[in-house]
Each structure stands twice: as structure tokens, then as C-alpha cells.
C-alpha positions in Angstrom: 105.3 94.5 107.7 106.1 96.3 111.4 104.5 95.8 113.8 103.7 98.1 117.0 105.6 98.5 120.1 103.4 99.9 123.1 104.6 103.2 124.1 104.3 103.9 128.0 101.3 104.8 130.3 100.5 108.5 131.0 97.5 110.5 132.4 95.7 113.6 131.1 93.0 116.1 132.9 89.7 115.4 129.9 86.0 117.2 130.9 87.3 117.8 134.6 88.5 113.6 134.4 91.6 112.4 134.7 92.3 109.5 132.0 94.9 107.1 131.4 96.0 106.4 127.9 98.6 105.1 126.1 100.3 106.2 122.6 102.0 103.6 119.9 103.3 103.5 116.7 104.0 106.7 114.3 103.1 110.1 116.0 102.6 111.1 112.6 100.7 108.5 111.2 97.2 107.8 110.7 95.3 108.2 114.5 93.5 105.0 115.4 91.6 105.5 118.8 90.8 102.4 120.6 87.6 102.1 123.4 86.8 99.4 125.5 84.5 97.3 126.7 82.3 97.1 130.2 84.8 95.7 132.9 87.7 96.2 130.6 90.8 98.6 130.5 93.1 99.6 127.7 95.2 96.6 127.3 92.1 94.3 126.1 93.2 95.9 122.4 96.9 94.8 123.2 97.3 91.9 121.3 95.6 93.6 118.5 97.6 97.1 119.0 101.2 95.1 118.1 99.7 93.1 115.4 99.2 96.4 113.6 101.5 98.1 111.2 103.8 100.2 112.9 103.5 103.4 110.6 100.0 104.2 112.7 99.6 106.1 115.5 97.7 104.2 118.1 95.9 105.6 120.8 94.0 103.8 124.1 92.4 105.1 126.9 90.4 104.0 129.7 87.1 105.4 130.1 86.3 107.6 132.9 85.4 104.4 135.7 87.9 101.8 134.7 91.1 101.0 135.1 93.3 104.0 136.2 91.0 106.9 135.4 88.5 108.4 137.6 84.8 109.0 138.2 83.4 112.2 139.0 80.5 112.2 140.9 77.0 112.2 139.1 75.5 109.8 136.3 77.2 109.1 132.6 76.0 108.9 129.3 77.3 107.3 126.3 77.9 111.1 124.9 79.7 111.6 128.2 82.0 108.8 127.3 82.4 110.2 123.3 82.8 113.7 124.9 86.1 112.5 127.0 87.0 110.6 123.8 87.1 113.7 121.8 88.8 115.6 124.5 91.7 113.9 124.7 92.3 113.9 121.1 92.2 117.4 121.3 94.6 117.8 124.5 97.0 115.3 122.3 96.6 117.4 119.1 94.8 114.7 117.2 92.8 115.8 114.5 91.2 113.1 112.7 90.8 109.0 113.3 89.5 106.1 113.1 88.0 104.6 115.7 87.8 101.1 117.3 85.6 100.3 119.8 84.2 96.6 121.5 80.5 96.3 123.1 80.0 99.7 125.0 83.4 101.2 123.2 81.7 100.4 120.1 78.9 102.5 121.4 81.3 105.2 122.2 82.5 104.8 118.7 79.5 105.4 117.5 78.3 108.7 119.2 81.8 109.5 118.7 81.3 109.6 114.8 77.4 111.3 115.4 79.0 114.1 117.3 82.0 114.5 115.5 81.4 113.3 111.6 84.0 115.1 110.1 86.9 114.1 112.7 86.4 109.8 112.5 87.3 108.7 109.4 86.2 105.4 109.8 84.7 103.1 112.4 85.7 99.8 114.0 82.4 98.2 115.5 83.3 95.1 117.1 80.5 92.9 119.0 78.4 95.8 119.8 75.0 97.4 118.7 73.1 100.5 118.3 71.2 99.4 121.1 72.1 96.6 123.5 69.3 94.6 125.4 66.4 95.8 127.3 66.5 98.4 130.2 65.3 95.8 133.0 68.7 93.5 132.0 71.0 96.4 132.9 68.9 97.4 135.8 69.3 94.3 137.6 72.7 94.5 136.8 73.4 97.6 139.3 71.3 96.8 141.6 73.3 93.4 141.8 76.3 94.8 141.6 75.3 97.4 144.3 74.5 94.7 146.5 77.6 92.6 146.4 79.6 93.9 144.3 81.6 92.6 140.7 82.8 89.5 142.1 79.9 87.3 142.6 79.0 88.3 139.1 82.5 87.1 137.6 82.1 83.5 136.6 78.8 84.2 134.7 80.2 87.3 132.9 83.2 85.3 131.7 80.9 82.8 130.3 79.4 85.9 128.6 82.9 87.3 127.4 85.0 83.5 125.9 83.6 80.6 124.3 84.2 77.3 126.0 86.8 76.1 124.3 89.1 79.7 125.4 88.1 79.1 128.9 89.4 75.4 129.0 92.3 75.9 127.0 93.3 79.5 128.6 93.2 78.9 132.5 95.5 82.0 133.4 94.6 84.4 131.0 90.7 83.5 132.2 91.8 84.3 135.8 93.8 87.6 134.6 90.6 89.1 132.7 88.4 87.8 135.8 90.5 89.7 138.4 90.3 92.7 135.7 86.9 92.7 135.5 86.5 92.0 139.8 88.8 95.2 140.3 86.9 97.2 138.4 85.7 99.8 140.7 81.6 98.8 141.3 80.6 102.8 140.7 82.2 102.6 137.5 81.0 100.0 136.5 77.4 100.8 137.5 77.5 104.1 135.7 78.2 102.3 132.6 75.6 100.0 132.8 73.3 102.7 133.3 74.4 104.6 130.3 74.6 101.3 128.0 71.0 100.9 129.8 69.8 104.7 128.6 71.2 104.8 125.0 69.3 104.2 122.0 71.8 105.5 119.4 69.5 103.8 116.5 68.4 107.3 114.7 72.0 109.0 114.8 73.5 105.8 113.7 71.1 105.1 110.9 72.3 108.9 109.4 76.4 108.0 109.6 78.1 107.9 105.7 81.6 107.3 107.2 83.7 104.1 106.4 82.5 101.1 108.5 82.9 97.1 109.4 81.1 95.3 111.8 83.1 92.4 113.4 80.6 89.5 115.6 81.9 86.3 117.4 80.1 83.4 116.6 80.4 82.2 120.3 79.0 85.9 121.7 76.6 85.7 124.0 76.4 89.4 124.9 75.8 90.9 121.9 74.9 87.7 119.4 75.7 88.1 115.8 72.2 89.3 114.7 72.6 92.3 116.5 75.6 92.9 114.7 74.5 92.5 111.7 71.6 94.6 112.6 74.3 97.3 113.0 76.0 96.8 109.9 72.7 96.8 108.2 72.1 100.6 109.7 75.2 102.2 108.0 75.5 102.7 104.5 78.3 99.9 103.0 79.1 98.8 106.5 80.9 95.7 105.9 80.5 92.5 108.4 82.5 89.7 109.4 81.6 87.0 111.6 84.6 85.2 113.3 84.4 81.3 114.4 85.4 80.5 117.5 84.8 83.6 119.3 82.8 84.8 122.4 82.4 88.8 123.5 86.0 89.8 123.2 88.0 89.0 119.5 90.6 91.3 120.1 91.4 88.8 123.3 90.3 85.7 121.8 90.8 85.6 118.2 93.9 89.0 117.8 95.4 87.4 114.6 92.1 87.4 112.6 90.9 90.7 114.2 94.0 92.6 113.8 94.0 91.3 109.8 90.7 92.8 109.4 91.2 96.1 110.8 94.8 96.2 109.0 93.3 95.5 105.6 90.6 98.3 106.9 93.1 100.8 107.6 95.1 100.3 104.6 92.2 101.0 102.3 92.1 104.0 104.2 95.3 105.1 103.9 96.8 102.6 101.3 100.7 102.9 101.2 
């Protein structure tokens, strides 16, 4: 089966924001929007993206805070976030998707499908929740980071983000995602923290009907498997799968078997 070619950076004016995104695959295919986790930019999904077949449209951004797209003044909310997420499907003309999102993207995903039910056509929820840890976690968390800054908090978030075995075994692809997550600008960060800190998205999760699966890491200790589970247990038919081997990120450390289960989830979709 094809698979995908990324297509080339470009930028786009969303809710007064200016976004980076990239488009792949079939601009006439099925739309799969992809949204990304705290610390992370676009190209965490990359080795997922070309695993895909090539008859989808694929579609990443970087949320408003990360990587190239900016920050307007004043706080965030995960509805924010869903808000610029449906914005730039409309500047680009996209009607209807599914989306894929990881930890705070899956969030995103989420309030993406509660604000928009008949636009997401199914949903992608990879190591995330409806609600992730306590308020006082992600509290210390800006106040840290407005302190110092990301990089005295890099070595422990990694931990948080690979197993073991992927740090040993992966020395430069560790240091690239730990120079990603450092350069991440500190107010952007902090204003996601605060939104993940601020959102219980329990209730409008528990009333979604839309196609679902839940995908943990074994190895994840962010957001551990029984909150995923949690998740899938929330949505009607939500499927879950829980992969070995894995910390905070499958799409990074485990592409083959997460870009087999969202294939096979796409294709019951839209079978050929």
C-alpha cells in the first residue's frame, strides 16, 4: 500500500494566530487532523504520517505556543486550542475529519469532537485523558518553568515521555526531542499547562457517539494506562489498545504498530 510523502511547511492567520501546518497525502481524500502533545511540534506524528496510506489527506499543525506558531497575549483553554483546530480546517476548506491527537492533542481532539460532532468523524486518543492529574501538579509546573525555564525540567520530562530501553538505545533522537521540548518557548508552554490544569472534559466526553480508539504505552508515566482505559471506558464502543514497550509518545517510539492501528481505523472508516 502507499505510503505518505510530507508535503511542505506553510503558515495561516486562525482566531487572530498565526499557525504552522503542513498538508500530505490526497487533497481529496479522507482529512486526518493531527494535534500534539505538550513540548511538541508537528513532526512528533512524522513517522506515523508516512507510514499511512497515501490516498488520505493529512493535516498537522502546531498549536498556538509551539513550534513556529504564535501566542497572543492572555490565558488559553483547551476550547481555545479546538477553536484554532477548527479554524484552520475551515481556512483550508476541510469539512469533515478524523482526528488524532497525543496527551494534551488528545484533549484537543476531544473538545474538538464536543464542539463540532458532526465535522470529526472519528477520534484518535492516544495516551491522554478526559482529565489529566491534579491541579497542584500543573501548577508547580509553571511556576517552575517560570522560574528557570524548560531546560532544567528536560531530563525528568524525558523520563516521562520514553521508556528506558528508547533512551539507551536512541541517544540522538533523545537529544533531538530534548532540544525540542527546551526550545519550546516557556509562555507557551505555561499556557498549556494551565489549560491541561483547568479542563475537566469528563461530562462532554461521556455524551460523544463518534467512532473511537484509545491507544496507552505500557511504559507511560504521564498518562498510565488506567487512565486510558478510563477514557475508552467514557465513549460508547471506544476501542483500546495497550502497546508494550512504550512510554508517553507511540507515534515516536513505537510508529510501525501505531500507524497499523490508525490505518486499520481509517480504513473501516472509509474501506476501499
Amino acid at each position: 500500500m502507499p505510503e505518505n510523502t510530507l508535503g511542505p511547511m506553510r503558515f495561516a492567520s486562525v482566531n487572530g494566530t498565526t499557525i504552522r501546518y503542513r498538508l500530505s497525502g490526497d487533497p481529496s481524500g479522507p482529512v486526518v487532523i493531527f494535534a500534539n502533545s505538550l513540548g511538541t511540534d508537528l513532526t512528533v506524528w512524522d513517522d506515523v504520517a508516512t507510514r499511512l496510506p497515501d490516498r488520505f489527506s493529512l493535516l498537522g499543525f502546531d498549536k498556538r505556543g509551539h513550534g513556529l506558531s504564535a501566542l497572543p497575549a492572555g490565558s488559553v483553554t483547551i476550547q481555545d486550542y479546538a477553536s484554532d483546530l477548527l479554524g484552520l480546517a475551515d481556512h483550508l476548506g476541510l469539512t469533515t475529519f478524523v482526528v488524532c491527537g497525543v496527551s494534551v492533542g488528545g484533549m484537543i481532539a476531544q473538545a474538538t469532537a464536543a464542539a463540532a460532532p458532526g465535522r470529526v468523524r472519528g477520534l484518535v486518543l492516544c495516551n491522554t485523558g478526559a482529565k489529566i492529574g491534579p491541579p497542584e501538579i500543573w501548577s508547580d509546573r509553571i511556576a517552575a518553568v517560570e522560574k528557570g525555564g524548560l531546560e532544567p525540567l528536560a531530563d525528568a520530562v524525558m523520563e516521562r515521555w520514553f521508556t528506558p530501553a528508547f533512551r539507551e538505545n536512541n541517544p540522538e533522537k533523545l537529544a533531538g526531542y530534548r532540544a525540542m521540548l527546551s526550545r519550546t518557548p516557556a509562555l507557551g508552554y505555561a499556557a498549556t499547562c494551565a489549560a491541561i490544569r483547568d479542563a475537566d472534559l469528563t461530562a462532554a466526553t461521556s455524551a460523544l457517539s463518534v467512532p473511537t480508539v484509545c491507544i496507552a504505552g505500557e511504559g507511560d508515566l504521564a498518562t498510565p494506562p488506567a487512565l486510558v482505559r478510563s477514557l475508552a471506558d467514557l465513549i460508547d464502543g471506544a476501542a483500546y489498545h495497550e502497546l508494550p514497550e512504550c512510554g508517553h509518545i507511540p507515534s515516536v517510539e513505537q510508529p510501525e504498530i501505531c500507524a497499523d492501528i490508525i490505518t486499520r481505523f481509517l480504513l473501516a472508516l472509509d474501506p476501499d
